[in-house]
C-alpha positions as CSV (number, residue, x, y, z in Angstrom):
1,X,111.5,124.4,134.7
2,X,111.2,123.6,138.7
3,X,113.7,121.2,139.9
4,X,113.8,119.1,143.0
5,X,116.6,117.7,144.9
6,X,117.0,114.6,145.5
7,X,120.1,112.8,148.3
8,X,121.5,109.4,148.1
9,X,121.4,107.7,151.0
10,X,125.1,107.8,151.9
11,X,124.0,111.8,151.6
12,X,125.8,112.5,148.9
13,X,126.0,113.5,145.5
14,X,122.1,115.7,145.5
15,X,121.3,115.4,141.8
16,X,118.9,117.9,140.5
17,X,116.0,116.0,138.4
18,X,112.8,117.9,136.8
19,X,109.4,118.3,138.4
20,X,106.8,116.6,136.2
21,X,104.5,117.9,138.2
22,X,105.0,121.3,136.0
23,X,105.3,119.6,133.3
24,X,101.7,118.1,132.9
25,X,100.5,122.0,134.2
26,X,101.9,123.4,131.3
27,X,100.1,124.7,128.5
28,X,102.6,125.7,126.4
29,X,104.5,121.9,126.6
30,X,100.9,120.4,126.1
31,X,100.8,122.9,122.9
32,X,103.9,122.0,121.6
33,X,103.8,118.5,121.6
34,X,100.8,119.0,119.5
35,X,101.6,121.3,117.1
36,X,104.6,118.8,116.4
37,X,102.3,115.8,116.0
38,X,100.4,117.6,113.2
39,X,103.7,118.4,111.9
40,X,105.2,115.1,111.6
41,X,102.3,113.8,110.2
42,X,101.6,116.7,107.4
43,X,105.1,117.9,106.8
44,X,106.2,114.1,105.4
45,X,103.7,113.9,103.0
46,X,103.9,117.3,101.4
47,X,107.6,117.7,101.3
48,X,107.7,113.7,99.2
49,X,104.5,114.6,97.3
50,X,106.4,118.1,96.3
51,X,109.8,116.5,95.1
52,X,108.0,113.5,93.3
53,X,105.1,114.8,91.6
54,X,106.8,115.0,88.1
55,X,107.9,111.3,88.6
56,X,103.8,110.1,89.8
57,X,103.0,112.0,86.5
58,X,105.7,110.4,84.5
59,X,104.6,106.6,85.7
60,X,100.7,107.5,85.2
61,X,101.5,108.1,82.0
62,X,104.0,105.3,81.2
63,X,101.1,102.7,82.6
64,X,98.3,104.0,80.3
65,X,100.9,104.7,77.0
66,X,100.9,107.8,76.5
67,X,103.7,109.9,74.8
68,X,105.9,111.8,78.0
69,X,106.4,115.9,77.4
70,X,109.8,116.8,76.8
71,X,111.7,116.7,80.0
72,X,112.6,120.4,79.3
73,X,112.4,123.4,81.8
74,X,109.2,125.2,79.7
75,X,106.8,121.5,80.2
76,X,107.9,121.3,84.3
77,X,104.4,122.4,84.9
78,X,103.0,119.9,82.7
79,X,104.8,117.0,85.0
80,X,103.1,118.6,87.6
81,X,99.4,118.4,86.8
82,X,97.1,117.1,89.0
83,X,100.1,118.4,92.4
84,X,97.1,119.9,93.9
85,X,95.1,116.7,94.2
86,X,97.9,114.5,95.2
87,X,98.7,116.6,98.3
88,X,95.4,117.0,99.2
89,X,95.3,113.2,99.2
90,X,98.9,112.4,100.4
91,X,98.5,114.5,103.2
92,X,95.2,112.3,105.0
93,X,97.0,108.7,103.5
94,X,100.6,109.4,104.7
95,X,98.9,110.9,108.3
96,X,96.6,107.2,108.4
97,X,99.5,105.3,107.5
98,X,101.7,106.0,109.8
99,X,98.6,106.7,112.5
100,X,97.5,103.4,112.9
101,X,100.9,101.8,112.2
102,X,102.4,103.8,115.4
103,X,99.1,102.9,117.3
104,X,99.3,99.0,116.5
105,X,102.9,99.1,117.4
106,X,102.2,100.7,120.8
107,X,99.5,98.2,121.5
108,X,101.7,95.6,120.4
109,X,104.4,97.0,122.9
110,X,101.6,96.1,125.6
111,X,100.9,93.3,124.7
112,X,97.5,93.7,123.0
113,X,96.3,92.7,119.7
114,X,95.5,88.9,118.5
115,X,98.2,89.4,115.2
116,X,100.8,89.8,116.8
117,X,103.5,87.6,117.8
118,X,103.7,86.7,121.6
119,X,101.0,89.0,122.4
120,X,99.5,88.8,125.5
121,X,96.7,90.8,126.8
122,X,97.4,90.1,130.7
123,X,100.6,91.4,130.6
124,X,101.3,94.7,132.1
125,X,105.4,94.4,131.5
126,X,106.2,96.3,128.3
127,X,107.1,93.6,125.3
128,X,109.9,93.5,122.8
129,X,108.4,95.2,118.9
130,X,109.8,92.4,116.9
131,X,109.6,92.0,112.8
132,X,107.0,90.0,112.3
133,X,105.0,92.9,115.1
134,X,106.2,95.7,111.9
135,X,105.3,93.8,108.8
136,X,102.2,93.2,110.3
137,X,101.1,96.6,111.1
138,X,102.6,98.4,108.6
139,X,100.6,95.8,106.2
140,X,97.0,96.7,108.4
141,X,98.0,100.7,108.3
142,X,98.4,100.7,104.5
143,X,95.3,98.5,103.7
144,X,93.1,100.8,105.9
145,X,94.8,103.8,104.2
146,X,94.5,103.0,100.8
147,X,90.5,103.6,100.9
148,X,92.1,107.3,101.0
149,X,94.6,107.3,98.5
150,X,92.2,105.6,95.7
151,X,89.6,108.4,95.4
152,X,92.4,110.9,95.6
153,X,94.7,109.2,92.5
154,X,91.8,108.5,90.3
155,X,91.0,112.4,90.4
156,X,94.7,112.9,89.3
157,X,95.1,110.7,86.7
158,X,92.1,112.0,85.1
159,X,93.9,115.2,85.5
160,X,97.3,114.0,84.0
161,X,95.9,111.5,81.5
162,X,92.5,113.6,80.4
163,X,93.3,116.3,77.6
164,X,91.3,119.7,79.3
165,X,90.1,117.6,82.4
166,X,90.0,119.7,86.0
167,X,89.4,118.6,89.5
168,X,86.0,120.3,89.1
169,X,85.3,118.3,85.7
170,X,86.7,115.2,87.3
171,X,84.5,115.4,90.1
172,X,81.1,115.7,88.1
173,X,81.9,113.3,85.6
174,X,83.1,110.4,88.4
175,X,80.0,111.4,90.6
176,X,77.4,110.4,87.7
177,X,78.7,106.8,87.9
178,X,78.0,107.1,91.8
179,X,80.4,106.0,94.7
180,X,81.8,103.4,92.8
181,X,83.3,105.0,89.9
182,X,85.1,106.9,92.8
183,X,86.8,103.4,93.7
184,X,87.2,101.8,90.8
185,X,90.9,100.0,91.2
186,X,90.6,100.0,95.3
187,X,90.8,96.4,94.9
188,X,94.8,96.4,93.2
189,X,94.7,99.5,95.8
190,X,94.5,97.7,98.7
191,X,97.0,95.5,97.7
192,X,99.5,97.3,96.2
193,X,99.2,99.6,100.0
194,X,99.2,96.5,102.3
195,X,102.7,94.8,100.5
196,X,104.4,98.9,100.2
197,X,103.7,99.8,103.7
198,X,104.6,96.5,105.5
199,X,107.8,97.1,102.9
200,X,108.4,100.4,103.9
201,X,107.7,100.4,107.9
202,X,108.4,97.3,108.3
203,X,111.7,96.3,106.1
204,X,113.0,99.7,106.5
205,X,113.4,99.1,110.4
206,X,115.3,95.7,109.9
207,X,117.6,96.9,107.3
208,X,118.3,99.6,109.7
209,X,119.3,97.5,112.6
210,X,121.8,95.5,110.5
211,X,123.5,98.2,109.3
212,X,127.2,98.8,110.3
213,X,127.6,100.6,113.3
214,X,129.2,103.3,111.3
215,X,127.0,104.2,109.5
216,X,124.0,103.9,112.4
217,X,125.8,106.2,114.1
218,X,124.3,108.7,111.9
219,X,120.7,108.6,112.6
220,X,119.7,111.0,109.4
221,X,121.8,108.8,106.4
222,X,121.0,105.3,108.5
223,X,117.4,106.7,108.1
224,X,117.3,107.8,104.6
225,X,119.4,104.3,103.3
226,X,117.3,102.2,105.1
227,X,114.0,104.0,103.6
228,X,115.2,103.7,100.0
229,X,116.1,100.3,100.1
230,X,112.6,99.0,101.5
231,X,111.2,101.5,99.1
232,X,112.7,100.3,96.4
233,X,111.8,96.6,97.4
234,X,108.2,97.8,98.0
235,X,108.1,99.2,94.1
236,X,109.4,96.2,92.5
237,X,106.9,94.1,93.9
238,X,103.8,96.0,94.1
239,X,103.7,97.3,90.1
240,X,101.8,94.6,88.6
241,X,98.8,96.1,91.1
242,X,99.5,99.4,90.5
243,X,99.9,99.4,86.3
244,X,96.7,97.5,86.6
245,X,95.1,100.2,89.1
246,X,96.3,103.3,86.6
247,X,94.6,101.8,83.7
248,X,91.4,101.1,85.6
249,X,91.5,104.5,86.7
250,X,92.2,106.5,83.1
251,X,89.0,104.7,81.3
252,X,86.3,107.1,80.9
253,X,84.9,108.4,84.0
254,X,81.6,108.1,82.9
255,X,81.5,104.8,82.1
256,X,81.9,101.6,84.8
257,X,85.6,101.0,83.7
258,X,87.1,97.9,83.2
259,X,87.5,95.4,85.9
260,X,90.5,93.9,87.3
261,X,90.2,90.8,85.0
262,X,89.8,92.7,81.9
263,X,92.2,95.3,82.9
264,X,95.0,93.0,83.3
265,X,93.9,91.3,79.7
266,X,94.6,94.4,78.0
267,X,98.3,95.0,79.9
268,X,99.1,91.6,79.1
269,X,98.3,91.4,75.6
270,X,101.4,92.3,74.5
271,X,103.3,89.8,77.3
272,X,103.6,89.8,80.9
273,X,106.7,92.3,80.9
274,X,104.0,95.3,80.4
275,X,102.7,94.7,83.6
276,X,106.2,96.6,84.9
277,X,105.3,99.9,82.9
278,X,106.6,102.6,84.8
279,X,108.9,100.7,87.1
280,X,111.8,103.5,86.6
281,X,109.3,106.6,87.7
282,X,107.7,104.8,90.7
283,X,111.4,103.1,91.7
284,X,112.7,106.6,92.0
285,X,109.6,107.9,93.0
286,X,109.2,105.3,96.2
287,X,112.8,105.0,96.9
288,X,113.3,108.4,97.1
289,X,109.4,109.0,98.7
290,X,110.4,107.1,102.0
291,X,113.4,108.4,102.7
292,X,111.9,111.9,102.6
293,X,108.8,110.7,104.7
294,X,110.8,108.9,106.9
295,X,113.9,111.3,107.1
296,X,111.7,114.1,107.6
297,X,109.0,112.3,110.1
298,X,112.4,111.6,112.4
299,X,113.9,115.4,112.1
300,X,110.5,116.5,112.7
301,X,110.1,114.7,115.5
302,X,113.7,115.2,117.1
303,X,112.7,119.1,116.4
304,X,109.9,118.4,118.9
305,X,111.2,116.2,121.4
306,X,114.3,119.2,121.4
307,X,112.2,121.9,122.2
């Protein structure tokens, strides 16, 4: 990289500091810096969707009461039904989610945008991110992603929960119902995306920042405990949506489904409690989820910025 000297006024001490000049002329920086963008916004989602698909499958089927395989090594590939789908999905939501959320934030940082606190669209000093700034986007990035994440689940779980169902089959039969039978739950979607994500980017930075300085010191495990415990938080009080989402989703695809009301009726019948189904698989599964998105997104991006 070219250099430039630079001589303090006393004419001392020249110090050696980088032409950014160069920098903006270079093709290969430019190309680097967006090959790692794509990466920390792809890499994320696939590695969680990977690890956790057997536990998505698991809760699916917990919600809608159906009898678990075996947890043995010959039925893995039954836990894992419907992968295909949830990556293709998981891939576009995680990539919005954390899109927008970074793009509010930065606009927030300048003082732009009527939600948050202290904003102030004549300033041109850069502002303070504060919580309520985090909780609030994180909240706006998953309620705009979830319109992604609803047609992509209600393909799976006619995958895990149908006997013989494909993506191909569960296509054709959730087209014949129109657009609609392709959203049927995006309103416990929306939801259940707006409270996780303001959870997950927004809790997970404040539980960081009061962690002991010990254990902040190392970025990776401050990273991962901070993830997990937000995630965890985000689980316990988004299931109700998300049991009542599942079972909106496995009704027959041909038919209109039932609605949130009618839905919940059902859960309920049997108490409150079975609105909670599947809290175990989806703990583990969030808990663990955002610390691999978020562990990953930072390595990702420290990969890049190291390059």
């Amino acid at each position: 990289m070219k250099v430039s000297s630079t001589t303090t006024p006393n004419g001392k001490n020249p110090t050696s500091v980088p032409d950014v000049s160069t920098m903006s002329q270079n093709p290969s920086a430019k190309f680097n810096g967006s090959v790692g963008k794509v990466a920390a916004a792809i890499l994320p989602g696939i590695s969680e969707v990977t690890v956790n698909c057997p536990w998505v499958t698991a809760k699916n089927m917990m919600q809608n009461g159906t009898e678990l395989p075996k947890p043995v090594w010959k039925n893995i590939h039954k836990y894992y039904r419907g992968y295909p789908t949830l990556a293709l999905g998981y891939v576009p939501y995680k990539a919005v989610m954390l899109g927008v959320n970074d793009a509010l934030l930065s606009a927030a940082s300048k003082g732009r945008g009527p939600l948050f606190s202290g904003a102030n669209s004549e300033s041109t000093q850069p502002r303070e991110i504060t919580a309520r700034d985090r909780f609030a986007a994180g909240g706006m990035a998953g309620g705009i992603a979830a319109f992604i994440a609803c047609p992509f689940e209600q393909v799976m779980i006619q995958q895990q929960l149908t006997p013989g169902a494909t993506f191909k089959s569960s296509i054709k039969d959730l087209s014949a119902g129109g657009l609609k039978s392709h959203y049927r739950g995006i309103g416990p979607c929306i939801g259940r995306e707006t409270v996780y994500a303001s959870s997950l980017l927004g809790l997970s930075q404040s539980i960081k920042n009061s962690l002991p300085e010990s254990i902040k010191e190392h970025e990776t495990a401050s990273t991962l405990l901070s993830g997990v415990s937000a995630g965890a938080v985000a689980a316990a009080l988004t299931q109700p949506l998300d049991t009542i989402k599942t079972v909106q989703q496995a009704s027959d695809p041909k038919s209109s489904g039932p609605t949130f009301k009618e839905a919940a009726a059902n859960i309920t019948a049997d108490g409150w409690k079975e609105l909670w189904r599947g809290t175990v698989p989806r703990s583990a599964r969030i808990g663990l989820g955002a610390g691999i998105i978020l562990g990953v997104r930072d390595a990702v991006e420290k990969v890049v910025k190291e390059s």
